[in-house]
N, C-alpha and C positions, 0 to 999 in steps of 0.2 A: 608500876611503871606508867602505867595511865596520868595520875597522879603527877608525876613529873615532865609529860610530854604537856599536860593541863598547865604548869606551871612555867618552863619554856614559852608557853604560846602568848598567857599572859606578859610575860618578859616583854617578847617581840611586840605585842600589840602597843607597849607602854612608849617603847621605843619609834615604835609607827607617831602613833600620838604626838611624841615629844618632836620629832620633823614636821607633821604639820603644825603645832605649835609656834614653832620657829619660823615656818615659812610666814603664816598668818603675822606674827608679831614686824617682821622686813619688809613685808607688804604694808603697815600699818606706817612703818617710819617712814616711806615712800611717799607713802598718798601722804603724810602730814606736813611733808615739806614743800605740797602745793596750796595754791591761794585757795578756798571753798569755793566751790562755785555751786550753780543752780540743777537742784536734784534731776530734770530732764536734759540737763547736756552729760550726766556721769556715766550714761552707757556710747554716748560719743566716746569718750576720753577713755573707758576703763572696759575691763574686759570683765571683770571682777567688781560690782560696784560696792560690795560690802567694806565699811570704814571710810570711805572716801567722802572727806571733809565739804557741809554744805554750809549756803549759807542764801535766804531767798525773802522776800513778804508775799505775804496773801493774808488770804480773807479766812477764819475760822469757820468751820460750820457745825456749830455749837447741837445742832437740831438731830445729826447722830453720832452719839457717841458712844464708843465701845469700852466695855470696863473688862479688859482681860484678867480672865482668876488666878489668886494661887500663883500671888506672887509675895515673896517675901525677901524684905528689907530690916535689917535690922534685928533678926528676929521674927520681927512683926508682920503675920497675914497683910492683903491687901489684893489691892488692882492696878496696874496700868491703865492709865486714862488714854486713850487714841482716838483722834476725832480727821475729820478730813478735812484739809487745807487747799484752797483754789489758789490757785498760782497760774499764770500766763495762760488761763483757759482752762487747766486742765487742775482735777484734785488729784492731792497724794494724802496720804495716811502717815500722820504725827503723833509718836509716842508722848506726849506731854511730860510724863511723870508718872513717880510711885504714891496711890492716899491708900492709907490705911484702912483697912473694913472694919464695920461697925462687930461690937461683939455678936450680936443676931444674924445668923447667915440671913435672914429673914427681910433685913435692913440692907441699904444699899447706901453709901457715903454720899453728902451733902457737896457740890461740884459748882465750883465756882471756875465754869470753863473761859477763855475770854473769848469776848466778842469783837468785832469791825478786822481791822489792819493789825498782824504784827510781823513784826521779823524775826527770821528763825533760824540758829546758830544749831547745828551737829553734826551727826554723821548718819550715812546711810547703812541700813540692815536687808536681809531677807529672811524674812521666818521663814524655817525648814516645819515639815508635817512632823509631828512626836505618832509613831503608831501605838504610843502606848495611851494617847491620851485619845480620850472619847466627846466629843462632841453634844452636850447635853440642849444645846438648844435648837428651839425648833421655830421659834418666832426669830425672824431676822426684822421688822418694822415696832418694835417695840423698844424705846430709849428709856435711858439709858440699857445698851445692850449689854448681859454678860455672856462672855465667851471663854471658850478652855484653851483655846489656843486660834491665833490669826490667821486664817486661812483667805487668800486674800483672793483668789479664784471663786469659792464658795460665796465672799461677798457681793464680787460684779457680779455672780450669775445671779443671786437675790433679787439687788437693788437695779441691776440693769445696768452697772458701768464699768467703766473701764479705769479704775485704779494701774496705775505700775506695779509691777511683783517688787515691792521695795515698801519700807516704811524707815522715815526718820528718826532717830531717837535725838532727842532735843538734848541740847545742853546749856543752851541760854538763847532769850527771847527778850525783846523789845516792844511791847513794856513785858516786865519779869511777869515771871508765872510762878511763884513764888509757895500755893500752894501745894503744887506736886513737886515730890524728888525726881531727881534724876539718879538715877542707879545702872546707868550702861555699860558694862565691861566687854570689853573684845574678848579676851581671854580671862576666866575664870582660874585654870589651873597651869602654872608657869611649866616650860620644856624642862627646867631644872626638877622638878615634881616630880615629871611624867620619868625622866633621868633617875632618879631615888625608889621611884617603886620598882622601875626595871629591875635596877641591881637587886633589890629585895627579892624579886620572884626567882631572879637566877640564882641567889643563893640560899634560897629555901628549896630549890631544883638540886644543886650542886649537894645541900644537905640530906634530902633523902637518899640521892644515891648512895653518898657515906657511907647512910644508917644500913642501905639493903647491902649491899655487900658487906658491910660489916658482918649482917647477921649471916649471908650467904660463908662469908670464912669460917664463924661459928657454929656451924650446924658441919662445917664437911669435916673439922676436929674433931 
């Protein structure tokens, strides 16, 4: 019975899932039917700034850049390129794109980041902490930096500043930026998914009970 109360619970969590899901995706059609606007007015306007469509110029600052690990596209290993953008005074932190890693973990990919002015078309994110994932580095003044995951508290206390808890993931830029992909998804796994594996778990639930009382009938024969 255990076993099925295990299979139940998964059920419901699937179901959990598939509502936020959904709410995330209504939120998403929401914010996209406003104009972008500039990433420090989106906690004026939003309560929730994640998805809400940017759009800003500033100045790259090519001198640190972060190469988040252990991301894969296509298949294919790699890193998120993120470097920090001044804008009206203040930097925020821009995903650029997806480059491919060298086959030598040893080797670090060849970065052709831009320099001076550009303008920057996306949407806003906030990395959440993974506790599964562990933090391997210990030099934060060392560029190109690699990182296991963006912790973006971790950095201002580093470097001494004051980033937004937000970073942009980029979806087009003036002039292009042509060697990183963009790979941003809101949602990964559709509510209709989350919707399919429910039923599944409830009726691999619905099936052992079957199977035990079936055998509870045969045993009291």
């Amino acid at each position: 019975m255990l076993a099925v109360i295990a299979m139940v619970s998964l059920g419901f969590w699937q179901l959990d899932r598939m509502t936020q899901k959904q709410h995330r995706l209504d939120s998403i059609a929401q914010k996209n039917a406003v104009t972008p606007i500039h990433p420090f007015s989106a906690t004026k306007q939003w309560q929730d700034v994640r998805d809400v469509p940017v759009r800003f110029n500033g100045i790259v600052g090519h001198s640190r850049v972060l190469l988040l690990d252990n991301q894969i596209v296509d298949g294919r290993p790699g890193y998120d390129v993120i470097v920090p953008v001044l804008t009206r005074g203040r930097e925020i932190l821009v995903n650029l794109g997806w480059v491919a890693a060298p086959r030598s973990r040893n080797e670090l990919p060849v970065l052709a980041v831009p320099q001076g002015d550009i303008v920057i078309e996306g949407v806003l994110a906030q990395p959440g902490s993974n506790p599964l994932i562990s933090e391997t580095q210990t030099q934060f003044n060392q560029f190109p930096l690699v990182i296991q995951q963006l912790d973006i508290a971790e950095l201002n206390q580093r470097w001494q500043t004051t980033l937004p808890d937000m970073v942009v993931e980029r979806l087009r830029s003036e002039p292009a930026v042509s060697e990183f992909k963009t790979h941003w998804q809101p949602v990964v796994m559709s509510p209709e998914k989350h919707l399919g594996y429910a039923v599944q778990w409830f009726g691999l639930a619905i099936a052992a009970i079957v199977i035990f009382l079936s055998v509870l009938f045969r045993r009291s024969q």
